[in-house]
PDB file of N, CA, C and O in Angstrom:
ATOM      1  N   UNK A   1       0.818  -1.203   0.000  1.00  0.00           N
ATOM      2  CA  UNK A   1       0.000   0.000   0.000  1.00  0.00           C
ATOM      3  C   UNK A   1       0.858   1.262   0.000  1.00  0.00           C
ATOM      4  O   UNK A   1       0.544   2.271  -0.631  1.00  0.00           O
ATOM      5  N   UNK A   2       2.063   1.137   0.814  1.00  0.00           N
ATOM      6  CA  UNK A   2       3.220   2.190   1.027  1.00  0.00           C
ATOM      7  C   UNK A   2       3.254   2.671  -0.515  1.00  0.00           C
ATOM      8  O   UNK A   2       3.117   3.794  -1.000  1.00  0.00           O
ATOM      9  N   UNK A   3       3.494   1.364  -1.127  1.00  0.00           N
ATOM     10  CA  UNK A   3       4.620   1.576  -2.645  1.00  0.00           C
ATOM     11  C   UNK A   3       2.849   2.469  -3.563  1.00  0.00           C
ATOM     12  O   UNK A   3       3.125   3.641  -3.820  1.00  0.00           O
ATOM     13  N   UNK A   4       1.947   2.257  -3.827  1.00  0.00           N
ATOM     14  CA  UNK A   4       1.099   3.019  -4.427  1.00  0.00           C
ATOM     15  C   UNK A   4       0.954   4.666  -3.673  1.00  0.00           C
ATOM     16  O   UNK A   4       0.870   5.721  -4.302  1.00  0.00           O
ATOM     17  N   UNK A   5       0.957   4.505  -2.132  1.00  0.00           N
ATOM     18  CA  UNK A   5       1.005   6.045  -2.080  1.00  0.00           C
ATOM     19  C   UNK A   5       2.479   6.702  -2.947  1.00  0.00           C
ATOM     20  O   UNK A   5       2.485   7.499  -3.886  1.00  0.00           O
ATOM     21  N   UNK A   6       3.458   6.160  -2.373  1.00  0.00           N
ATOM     22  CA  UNK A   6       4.560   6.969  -3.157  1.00  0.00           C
ATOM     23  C   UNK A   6       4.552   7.094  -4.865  1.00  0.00           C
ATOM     24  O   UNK A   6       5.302   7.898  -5.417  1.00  0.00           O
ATOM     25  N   UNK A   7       3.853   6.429  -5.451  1.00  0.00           N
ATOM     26  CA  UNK A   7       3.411   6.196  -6.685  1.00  0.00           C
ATOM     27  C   UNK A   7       3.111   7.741  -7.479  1.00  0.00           C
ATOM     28  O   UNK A   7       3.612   8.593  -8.213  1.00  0.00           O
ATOM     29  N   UNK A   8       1.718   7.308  -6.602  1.00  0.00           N
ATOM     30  CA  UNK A   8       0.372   8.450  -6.760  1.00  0.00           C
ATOM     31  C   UNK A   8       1.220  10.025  -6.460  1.00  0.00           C
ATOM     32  O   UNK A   8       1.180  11.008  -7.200  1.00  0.00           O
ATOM     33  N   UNK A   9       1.988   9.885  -5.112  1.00  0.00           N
ATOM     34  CA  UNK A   9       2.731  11.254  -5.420  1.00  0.00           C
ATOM     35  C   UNK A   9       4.121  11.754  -5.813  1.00  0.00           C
ATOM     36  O   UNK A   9       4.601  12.870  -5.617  1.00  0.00           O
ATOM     37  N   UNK A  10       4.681  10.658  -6.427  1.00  0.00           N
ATOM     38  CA  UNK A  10       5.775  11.050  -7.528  1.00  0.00           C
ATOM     39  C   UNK A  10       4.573  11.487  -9.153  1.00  0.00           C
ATOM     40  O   UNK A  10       4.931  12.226 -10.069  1.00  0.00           O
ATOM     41  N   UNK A  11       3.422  10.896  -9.081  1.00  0.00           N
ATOM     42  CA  UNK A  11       3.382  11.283 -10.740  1.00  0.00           C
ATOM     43  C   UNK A  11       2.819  12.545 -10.093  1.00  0.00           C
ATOM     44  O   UNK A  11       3.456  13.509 -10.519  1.00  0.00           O
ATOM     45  N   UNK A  12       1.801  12.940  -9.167  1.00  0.00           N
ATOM     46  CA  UNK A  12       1.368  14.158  -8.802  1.00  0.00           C
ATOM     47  C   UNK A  12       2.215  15.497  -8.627  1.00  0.00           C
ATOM     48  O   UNK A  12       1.916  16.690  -8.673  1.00  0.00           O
ATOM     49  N   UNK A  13       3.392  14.802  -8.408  1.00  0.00           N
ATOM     50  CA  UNK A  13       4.634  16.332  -8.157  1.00  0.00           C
ATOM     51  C   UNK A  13       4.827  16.403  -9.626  1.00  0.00           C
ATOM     52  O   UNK A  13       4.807  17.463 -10.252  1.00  0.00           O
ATOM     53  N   UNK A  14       5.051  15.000 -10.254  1.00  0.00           N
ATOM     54  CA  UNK A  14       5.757  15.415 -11.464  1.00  0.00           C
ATOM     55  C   UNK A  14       5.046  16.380 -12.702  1.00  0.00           C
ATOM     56  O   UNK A  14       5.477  17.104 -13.599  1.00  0.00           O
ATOM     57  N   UNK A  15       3.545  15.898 -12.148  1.00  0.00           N
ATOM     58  CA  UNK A  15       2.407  16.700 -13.526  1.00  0.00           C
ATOM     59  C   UNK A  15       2.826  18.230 -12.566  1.00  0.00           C
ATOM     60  O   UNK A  15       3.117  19.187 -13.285  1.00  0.00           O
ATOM     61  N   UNK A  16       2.865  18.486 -11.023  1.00  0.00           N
ATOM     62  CA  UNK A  16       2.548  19.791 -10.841  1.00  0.00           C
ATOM     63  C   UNK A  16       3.987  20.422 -11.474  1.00  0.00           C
ATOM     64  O   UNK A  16       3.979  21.563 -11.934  1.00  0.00           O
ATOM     65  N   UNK A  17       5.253  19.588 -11.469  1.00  0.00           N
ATOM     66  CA  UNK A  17       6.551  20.719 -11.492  1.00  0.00           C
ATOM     67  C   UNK A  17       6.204  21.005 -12.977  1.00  0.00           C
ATOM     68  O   UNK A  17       5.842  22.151 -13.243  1.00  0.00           O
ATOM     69  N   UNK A  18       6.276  20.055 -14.009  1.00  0.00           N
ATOM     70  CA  UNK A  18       6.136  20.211 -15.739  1.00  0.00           C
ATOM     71  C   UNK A  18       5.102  21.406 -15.547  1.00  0.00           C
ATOM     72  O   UNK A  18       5.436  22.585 -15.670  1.00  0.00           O
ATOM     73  N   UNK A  19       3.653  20.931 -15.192  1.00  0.00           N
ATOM     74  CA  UNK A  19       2.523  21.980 -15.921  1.00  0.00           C
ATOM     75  C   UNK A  19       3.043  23.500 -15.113  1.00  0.00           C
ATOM     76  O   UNK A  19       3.156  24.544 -15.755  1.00  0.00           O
ATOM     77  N   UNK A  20       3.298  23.418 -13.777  1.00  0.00           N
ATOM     78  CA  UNK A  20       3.958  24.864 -13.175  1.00  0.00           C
ATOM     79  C   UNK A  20       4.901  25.692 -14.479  1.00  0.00           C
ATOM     80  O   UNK A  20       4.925  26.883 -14.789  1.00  0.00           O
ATOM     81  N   UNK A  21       5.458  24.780 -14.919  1.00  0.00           N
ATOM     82  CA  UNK A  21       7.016  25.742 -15.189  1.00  0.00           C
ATOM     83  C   UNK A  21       6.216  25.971 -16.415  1.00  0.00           C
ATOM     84  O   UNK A  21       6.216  27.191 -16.578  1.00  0.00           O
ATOM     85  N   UNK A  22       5.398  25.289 -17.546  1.00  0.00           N
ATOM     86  CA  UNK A  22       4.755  25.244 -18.761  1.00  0.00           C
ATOM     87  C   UNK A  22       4.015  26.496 -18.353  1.00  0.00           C
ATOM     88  O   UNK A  22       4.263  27.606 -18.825  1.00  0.00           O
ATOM     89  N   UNK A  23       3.213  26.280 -17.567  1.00  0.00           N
ATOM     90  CA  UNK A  23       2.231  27.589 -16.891  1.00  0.00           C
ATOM     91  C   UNK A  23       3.136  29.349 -17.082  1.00  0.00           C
ATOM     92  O   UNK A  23       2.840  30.316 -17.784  1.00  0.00           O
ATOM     93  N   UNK A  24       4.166  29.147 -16.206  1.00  0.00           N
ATOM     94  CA  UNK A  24       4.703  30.336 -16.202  1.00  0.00           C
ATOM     95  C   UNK A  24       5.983  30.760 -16.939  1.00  0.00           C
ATOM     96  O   UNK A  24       6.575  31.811 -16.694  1.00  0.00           O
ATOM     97  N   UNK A  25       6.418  29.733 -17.993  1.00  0.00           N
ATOM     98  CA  UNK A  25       6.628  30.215 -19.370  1.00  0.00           C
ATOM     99  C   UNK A  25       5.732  30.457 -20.318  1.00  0.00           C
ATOM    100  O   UNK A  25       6.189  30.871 -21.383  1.00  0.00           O
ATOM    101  N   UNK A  26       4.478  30.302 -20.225  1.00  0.00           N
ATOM    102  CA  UNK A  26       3.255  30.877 -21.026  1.00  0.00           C
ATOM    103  C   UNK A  26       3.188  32.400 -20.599  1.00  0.00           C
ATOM    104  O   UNK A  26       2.970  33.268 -21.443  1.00  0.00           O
ATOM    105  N   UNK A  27       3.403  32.730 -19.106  1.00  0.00           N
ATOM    106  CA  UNK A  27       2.546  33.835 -18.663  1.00  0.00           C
ATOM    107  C   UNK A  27       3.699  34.492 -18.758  1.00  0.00           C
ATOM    108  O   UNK A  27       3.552  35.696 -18.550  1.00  0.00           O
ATOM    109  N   UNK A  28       4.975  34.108 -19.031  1.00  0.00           N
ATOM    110  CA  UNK A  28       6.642  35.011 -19.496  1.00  0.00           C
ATOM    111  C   UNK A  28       6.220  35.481 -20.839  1.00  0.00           C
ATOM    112  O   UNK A  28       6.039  36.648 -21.186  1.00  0.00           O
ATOM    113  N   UNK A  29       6.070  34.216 -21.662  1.00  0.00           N
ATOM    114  CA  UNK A  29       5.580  35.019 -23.028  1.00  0.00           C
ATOM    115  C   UNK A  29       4.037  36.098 -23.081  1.00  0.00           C
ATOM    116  O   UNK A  29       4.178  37.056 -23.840  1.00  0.00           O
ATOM    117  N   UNK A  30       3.285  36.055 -22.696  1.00  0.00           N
ATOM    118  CA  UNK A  30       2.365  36.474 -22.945  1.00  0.00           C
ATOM    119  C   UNK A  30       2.622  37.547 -21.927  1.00  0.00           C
ATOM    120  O   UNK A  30       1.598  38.142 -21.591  1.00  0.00           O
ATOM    121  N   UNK A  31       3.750  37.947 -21.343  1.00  0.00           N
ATOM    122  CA  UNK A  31       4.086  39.120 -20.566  1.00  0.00           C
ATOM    123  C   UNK A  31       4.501  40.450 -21.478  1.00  0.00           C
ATOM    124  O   UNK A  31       4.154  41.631 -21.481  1.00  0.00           O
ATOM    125  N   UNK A  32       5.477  39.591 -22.292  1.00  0.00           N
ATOM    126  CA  UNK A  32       6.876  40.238 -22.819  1.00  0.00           C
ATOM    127  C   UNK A  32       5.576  40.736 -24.701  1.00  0.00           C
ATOM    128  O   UNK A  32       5.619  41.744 -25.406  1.00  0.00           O
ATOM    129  N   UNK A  33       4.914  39.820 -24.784  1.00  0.00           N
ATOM    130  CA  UNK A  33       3.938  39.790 -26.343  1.00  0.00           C
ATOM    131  C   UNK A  33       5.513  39.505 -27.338  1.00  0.00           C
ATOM    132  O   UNK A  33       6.366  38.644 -27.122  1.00  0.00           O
ATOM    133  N   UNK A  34       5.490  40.649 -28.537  1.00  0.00           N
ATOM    134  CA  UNK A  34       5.964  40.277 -29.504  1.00  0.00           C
ATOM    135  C   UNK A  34       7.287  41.144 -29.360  1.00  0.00           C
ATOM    136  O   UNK A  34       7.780  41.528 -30.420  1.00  0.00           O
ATOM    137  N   UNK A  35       7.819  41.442 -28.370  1.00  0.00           N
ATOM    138  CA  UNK A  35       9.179  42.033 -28.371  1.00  0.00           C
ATOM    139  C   UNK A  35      10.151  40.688 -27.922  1.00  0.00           C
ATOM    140  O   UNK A  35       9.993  39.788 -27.098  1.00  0.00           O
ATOM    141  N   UNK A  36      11.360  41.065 -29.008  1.00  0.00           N
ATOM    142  CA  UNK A  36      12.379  39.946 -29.728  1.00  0.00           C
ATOM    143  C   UNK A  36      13.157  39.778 -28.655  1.00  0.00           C
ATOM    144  O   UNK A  36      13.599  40.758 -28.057  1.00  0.00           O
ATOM    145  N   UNK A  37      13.455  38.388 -28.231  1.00  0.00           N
ATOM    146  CA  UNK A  37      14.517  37.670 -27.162  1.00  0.00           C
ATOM    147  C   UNK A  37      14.691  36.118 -27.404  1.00  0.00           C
ATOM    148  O   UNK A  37      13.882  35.238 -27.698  1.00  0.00           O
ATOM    149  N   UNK A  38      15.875  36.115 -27.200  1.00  0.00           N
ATOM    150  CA  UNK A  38      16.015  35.120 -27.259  1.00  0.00           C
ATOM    151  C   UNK A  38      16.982  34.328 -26.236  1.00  0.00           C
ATOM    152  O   UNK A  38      18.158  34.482 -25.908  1.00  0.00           O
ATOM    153  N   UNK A  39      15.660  33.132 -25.765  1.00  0.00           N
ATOM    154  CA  UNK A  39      16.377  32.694 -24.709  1.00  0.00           C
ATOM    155  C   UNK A  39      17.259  31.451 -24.912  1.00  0.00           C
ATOM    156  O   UNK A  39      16.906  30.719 -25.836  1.00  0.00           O
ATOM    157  N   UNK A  40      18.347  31.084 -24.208  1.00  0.00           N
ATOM    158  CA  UNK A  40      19.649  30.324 -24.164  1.00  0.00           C
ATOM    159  C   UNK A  40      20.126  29.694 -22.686  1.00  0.00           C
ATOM    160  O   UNK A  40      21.029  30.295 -22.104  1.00  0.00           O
ATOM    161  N   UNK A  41      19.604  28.616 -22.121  1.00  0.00           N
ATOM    162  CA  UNK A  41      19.871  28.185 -21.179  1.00  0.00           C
ATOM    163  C   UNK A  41      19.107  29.097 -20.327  1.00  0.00           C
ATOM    164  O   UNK A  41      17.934  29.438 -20.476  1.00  0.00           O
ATOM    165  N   UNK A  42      20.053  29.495 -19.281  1.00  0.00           N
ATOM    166  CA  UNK A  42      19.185  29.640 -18.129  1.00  0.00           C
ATOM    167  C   UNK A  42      19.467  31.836 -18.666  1.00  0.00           C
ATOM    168  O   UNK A  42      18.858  32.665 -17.989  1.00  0.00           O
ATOM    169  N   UNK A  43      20.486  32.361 -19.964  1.00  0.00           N
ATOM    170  CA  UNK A  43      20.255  33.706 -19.923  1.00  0.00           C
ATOM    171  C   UNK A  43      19.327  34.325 -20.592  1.00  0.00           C
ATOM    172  O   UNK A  43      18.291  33.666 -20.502  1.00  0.00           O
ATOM    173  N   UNK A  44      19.209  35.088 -21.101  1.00  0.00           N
ATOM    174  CA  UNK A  44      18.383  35.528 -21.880  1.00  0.00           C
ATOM    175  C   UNK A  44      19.196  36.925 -23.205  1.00  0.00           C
ATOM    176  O   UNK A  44      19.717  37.933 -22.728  1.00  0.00           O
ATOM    177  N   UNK A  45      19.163  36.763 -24.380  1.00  0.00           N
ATOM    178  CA  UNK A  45      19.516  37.689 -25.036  1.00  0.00           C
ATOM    179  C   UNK A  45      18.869  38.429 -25.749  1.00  0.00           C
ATOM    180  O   UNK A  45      18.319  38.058 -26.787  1.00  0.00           O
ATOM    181  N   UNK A  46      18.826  40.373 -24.980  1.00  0.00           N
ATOM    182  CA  UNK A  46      17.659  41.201 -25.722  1.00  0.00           C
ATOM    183  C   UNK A  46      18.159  42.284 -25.817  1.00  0.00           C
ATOM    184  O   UNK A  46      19.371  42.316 -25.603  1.00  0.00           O
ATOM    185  N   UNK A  47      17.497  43.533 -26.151  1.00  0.00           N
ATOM    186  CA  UNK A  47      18.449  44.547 -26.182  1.00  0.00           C
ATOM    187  C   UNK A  47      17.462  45.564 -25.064  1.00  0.00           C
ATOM    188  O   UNK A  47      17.791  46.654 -24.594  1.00  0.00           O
ATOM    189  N   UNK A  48      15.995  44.696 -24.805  1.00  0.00           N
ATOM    190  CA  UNK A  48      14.881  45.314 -24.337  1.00  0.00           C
ATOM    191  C   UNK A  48      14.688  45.092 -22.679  1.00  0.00           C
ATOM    192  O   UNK A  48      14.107  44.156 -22.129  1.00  0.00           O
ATOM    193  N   UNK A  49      15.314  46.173 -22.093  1.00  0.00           N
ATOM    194  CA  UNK A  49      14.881  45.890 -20.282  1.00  0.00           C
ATOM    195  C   UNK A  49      13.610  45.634 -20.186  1.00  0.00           C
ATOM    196  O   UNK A  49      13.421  44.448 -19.914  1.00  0.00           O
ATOM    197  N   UNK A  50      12.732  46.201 -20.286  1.00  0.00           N
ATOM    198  CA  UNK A  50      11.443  45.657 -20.091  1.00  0.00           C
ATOM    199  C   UNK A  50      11.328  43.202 -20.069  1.00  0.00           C
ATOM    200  O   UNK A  50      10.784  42.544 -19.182  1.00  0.00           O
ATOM    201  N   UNK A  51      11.791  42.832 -20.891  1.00  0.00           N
ATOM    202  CA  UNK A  51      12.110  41.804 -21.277  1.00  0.00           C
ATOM    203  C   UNK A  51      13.129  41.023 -20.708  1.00  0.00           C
ATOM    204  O   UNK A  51      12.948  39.820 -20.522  1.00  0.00           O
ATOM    205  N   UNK A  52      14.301  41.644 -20.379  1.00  0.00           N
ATOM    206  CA  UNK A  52      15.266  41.672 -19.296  1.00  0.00           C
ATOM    207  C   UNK A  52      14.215  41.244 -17.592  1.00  0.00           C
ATOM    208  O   UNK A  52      14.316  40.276 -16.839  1.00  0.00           O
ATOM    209  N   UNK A  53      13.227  42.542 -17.536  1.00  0.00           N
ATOM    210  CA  UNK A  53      13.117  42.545 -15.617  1.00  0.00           C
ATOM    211  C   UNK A  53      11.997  41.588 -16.150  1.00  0.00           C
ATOM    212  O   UNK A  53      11.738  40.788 -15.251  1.00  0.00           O
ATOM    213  N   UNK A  54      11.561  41.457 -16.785  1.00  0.00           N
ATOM    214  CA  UNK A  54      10.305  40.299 -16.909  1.00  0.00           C
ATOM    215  C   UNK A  54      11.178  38.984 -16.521  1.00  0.00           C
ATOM    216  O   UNK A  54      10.979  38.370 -15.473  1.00  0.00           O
ATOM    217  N   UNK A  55      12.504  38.488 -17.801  1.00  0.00           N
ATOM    218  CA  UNK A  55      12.306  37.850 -17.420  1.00  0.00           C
ATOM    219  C   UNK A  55      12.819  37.222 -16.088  1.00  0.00           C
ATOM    220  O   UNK A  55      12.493  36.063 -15.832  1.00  0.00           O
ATOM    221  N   UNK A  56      13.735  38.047 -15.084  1.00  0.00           N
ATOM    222  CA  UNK A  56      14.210  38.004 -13.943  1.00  0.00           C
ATOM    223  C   UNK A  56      13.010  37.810 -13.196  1.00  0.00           C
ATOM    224  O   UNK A  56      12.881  36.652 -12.797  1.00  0.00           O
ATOM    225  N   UNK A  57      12.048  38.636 -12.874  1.00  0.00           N
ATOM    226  CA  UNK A  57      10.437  37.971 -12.138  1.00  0.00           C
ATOM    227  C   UNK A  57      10.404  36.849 -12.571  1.00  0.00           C
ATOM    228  O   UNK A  57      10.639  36.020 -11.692  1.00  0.00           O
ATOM    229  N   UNK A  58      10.202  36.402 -13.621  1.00  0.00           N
ATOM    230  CA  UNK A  58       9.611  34.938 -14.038  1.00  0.00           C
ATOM    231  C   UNK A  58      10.736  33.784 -13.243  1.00  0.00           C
ATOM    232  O   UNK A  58      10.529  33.029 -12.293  1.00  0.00           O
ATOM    233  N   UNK A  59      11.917  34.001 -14.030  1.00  0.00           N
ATOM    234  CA  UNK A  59      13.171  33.060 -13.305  1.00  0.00           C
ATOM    235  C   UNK A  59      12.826  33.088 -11.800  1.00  0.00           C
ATOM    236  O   UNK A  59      12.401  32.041 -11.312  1.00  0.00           O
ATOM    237  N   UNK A  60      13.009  34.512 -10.772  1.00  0.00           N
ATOM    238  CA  UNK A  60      12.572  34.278  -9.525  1.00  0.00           C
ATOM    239  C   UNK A  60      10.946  33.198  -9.208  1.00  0.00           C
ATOM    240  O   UNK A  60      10.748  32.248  -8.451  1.00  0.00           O
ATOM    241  N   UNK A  61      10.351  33.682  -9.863  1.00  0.00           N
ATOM    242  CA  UNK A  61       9.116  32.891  -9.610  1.00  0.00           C
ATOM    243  C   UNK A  61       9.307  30.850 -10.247  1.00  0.00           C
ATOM    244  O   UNK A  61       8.840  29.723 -10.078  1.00  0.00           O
ATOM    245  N   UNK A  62       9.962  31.346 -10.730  1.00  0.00           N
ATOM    246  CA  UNK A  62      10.237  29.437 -10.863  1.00  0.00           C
ATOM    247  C   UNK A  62      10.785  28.807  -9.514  1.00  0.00           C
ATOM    248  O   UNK A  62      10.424  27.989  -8.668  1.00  0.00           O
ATOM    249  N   UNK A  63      11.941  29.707  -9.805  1.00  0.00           N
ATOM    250  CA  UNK A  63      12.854  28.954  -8.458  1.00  0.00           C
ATOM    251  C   UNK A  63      12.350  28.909  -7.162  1.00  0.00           C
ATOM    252  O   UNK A  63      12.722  28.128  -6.287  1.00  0.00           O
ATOM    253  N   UNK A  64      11.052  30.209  -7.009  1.00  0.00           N
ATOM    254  CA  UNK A  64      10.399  30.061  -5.778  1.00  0.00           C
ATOM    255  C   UNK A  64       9.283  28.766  -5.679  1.00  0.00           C
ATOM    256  O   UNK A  64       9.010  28.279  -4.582  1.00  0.00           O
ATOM    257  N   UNK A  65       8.733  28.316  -6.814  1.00  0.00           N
ATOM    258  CA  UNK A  65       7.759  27.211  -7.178  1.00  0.00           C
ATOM    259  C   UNK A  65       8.493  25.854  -7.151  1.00  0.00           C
ATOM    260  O   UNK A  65       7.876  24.834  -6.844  1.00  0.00           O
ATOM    261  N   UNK A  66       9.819  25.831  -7.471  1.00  0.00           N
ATOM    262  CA  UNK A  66      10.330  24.998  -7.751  1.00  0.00           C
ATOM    263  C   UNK A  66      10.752  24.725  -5.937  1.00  0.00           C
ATOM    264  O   UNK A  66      10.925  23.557  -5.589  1.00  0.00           O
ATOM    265  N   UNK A  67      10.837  25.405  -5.298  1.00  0.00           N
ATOM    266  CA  UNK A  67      11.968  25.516  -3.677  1.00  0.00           C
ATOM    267  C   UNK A  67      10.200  25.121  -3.032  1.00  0.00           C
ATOM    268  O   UNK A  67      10.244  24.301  -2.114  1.00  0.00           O
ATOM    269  N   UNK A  68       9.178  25.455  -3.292  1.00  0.00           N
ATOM    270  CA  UNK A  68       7.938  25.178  -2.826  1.00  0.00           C
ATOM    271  C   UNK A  68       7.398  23.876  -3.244  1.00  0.00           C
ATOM    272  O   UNK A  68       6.912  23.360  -2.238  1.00  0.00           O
ATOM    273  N   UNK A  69       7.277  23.203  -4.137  1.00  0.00           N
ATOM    274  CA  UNK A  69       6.937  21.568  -4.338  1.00  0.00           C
ATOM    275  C   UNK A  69       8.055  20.791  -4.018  1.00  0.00           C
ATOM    276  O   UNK A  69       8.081  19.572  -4.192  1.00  0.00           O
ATOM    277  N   UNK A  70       9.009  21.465  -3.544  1.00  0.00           N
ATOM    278  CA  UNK A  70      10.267  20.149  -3.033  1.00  0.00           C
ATOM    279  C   UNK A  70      10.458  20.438  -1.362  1.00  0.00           C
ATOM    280  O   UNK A  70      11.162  19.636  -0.748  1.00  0.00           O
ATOM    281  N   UNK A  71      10.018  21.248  -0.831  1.00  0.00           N
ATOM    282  CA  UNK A  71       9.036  21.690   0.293  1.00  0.00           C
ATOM    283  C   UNK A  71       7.821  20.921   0.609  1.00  0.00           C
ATOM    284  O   UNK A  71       7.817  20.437   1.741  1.00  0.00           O
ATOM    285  N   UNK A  72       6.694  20.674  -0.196  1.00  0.00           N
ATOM    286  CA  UNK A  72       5.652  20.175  -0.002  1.00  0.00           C
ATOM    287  C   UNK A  72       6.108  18.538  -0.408  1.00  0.00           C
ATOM    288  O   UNK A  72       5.412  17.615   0.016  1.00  0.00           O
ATOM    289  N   UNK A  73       7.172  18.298  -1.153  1.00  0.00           N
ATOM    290  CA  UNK A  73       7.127  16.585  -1.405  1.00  0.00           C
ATOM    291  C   UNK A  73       7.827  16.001  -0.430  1.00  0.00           C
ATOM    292  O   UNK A  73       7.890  14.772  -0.420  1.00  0.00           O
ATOM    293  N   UNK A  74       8.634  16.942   0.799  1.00  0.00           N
ATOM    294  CA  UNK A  74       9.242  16.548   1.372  1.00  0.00           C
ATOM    295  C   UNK A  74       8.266  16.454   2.831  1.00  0.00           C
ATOM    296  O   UNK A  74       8.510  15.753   3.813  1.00  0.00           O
ATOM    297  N   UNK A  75       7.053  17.423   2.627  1.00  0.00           N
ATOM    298  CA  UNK A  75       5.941  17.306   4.034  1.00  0.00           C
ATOM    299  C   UNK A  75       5.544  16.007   3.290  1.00  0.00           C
ATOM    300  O   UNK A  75       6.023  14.978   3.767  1.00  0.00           O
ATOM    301  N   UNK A  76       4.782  15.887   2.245  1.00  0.00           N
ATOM    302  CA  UNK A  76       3.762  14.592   2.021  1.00  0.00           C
ATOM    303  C   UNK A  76       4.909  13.250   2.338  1.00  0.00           C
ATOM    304  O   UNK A  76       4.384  12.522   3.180  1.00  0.00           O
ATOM    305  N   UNK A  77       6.199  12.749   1.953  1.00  0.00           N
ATOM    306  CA  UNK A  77       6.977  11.858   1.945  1.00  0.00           C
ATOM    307  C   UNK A  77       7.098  11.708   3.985  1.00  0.00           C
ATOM    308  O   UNK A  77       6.991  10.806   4.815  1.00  0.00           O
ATOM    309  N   UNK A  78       7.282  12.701   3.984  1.00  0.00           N
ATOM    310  CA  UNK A  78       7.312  12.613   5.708  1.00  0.00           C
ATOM    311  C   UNK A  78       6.266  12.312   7.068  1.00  0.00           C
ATOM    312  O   UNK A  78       6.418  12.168   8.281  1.00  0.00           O
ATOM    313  N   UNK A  79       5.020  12.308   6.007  1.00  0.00           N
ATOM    314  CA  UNK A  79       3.519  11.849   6.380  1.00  0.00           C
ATOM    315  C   UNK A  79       2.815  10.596   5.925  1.00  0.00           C
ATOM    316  O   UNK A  79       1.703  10.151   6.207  1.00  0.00           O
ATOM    317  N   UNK A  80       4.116   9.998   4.862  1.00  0.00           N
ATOM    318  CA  UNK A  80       3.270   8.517   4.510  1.00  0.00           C
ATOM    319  C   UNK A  80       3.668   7.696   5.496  1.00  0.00           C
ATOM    320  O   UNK A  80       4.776   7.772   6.026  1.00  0.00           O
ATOM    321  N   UNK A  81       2.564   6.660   5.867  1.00  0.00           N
ATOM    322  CA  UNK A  81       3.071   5.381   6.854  1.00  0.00           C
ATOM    323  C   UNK A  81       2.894   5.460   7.753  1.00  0.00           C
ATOM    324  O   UNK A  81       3.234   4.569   8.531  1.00  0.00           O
TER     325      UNK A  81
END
């Protein structure tokens, strides 16, 4: 029974981390609209600050989502059993 809870919430973190980060690279683009960047790993190359501080919010907001479901997988893992 152990091995299905841990199951159920490895695929549950895994749909929330993918659709999270999918989520708020949608809401990066649909921040920035049609001004030109291009991103490269983790920098970004533009000539446009606006696009620049966007995408520094967005990066902060991952890493805060990302530091928050490995937070919460570490309460649920610590509550099975």
């Amino acid at each position: 029974m152990i091995f299905i809870t841990y199951a159920v919430i490895a695929v549950v973190f895994v749909v929330l981390g993918i659709g999270g980060m999918m989520y708020l690279d949608h809401r990066f683009s649909l921040a920035v609209g049609d001004r030109s960047f291009a991103v490269k790993g983790r920098r970004i190359e533009t000539d446009d600050p606006f696009v620049r501080s966007q995408f520094r919010k967005f990066h902060a907001l991952r890493v805060a989502y990302s530091l928050l479901l490995l937070a919460l997988l570490l309460l649920a893992v610590s509550n099975v059993g």
